[in-house]
C-alpha positions in Angstrom: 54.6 90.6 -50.4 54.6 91.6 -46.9 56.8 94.3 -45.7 57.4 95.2 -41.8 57.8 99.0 -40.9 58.1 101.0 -37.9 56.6 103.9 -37.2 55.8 106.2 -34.0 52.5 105.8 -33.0 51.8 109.5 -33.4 52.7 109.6 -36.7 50.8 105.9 -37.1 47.6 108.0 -35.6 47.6 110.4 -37.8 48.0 108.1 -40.7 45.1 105.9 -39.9 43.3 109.1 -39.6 44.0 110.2 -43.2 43.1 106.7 -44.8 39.3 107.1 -42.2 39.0 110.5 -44.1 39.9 109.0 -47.4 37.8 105.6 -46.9 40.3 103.7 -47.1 42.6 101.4 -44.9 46.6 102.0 -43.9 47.4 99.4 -46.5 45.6 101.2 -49.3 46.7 104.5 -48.5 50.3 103.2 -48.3 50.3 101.2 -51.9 48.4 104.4 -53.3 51.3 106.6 -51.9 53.8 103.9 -53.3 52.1 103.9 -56.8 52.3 107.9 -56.6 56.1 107.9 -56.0 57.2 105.1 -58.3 55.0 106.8 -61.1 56.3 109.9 -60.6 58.8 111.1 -63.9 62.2 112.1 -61.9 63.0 114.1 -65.3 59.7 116.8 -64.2 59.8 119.6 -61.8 56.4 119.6 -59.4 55.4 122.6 -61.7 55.5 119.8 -64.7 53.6 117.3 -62.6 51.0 120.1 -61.5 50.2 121.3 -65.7 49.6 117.7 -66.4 47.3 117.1 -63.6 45.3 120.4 -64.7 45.5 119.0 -68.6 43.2 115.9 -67.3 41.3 117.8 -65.2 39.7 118.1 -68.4 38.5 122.2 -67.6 38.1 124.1 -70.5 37.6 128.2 -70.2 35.4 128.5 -74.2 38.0 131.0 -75.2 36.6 133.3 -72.5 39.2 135.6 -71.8 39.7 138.4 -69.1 40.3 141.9 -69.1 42.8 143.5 -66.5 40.3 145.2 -64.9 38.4 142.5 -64.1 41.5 139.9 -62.8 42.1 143.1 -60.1 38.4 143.5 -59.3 37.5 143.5 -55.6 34.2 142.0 -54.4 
């Protein structure tokens, strides 16, 4: 389905310029962005959304913990 939108052409600049960086054109940056909003739970804060974005990241720390000493080490 085709949709028309208006935009400034500052703000339409910029845009095209993110998609460049990103490889990809207006359109797909646009559905992407849709598919990001409309997925989105509304019943999660950010913080939720942010936890289960770092739970697929898929990092593990091999029980490795820290001591105080060296969190507050300077380098």
């Amino acid at each position: 389905m085709n949709v028309t939108l208006s935009a400034d052409s500052d703000l339409l600049h910029k845009a095209r310029e993110v998609a460049r960086r990103q490889g990809k054109s207006l359109n797909e940056l646009f559905r992407d962005y849709l598919r990001a909003i409309t997925s989105a739970r509304p019943d999660t804060s950010p913080a939720d959304d942010l936890f289960a974005l770092m739970d697929d990241a898929g990092g593990r720390l091999d029980n490795r913990g820290w001591r105080r000493e060296e969190l507050h080490e300077r380098r």
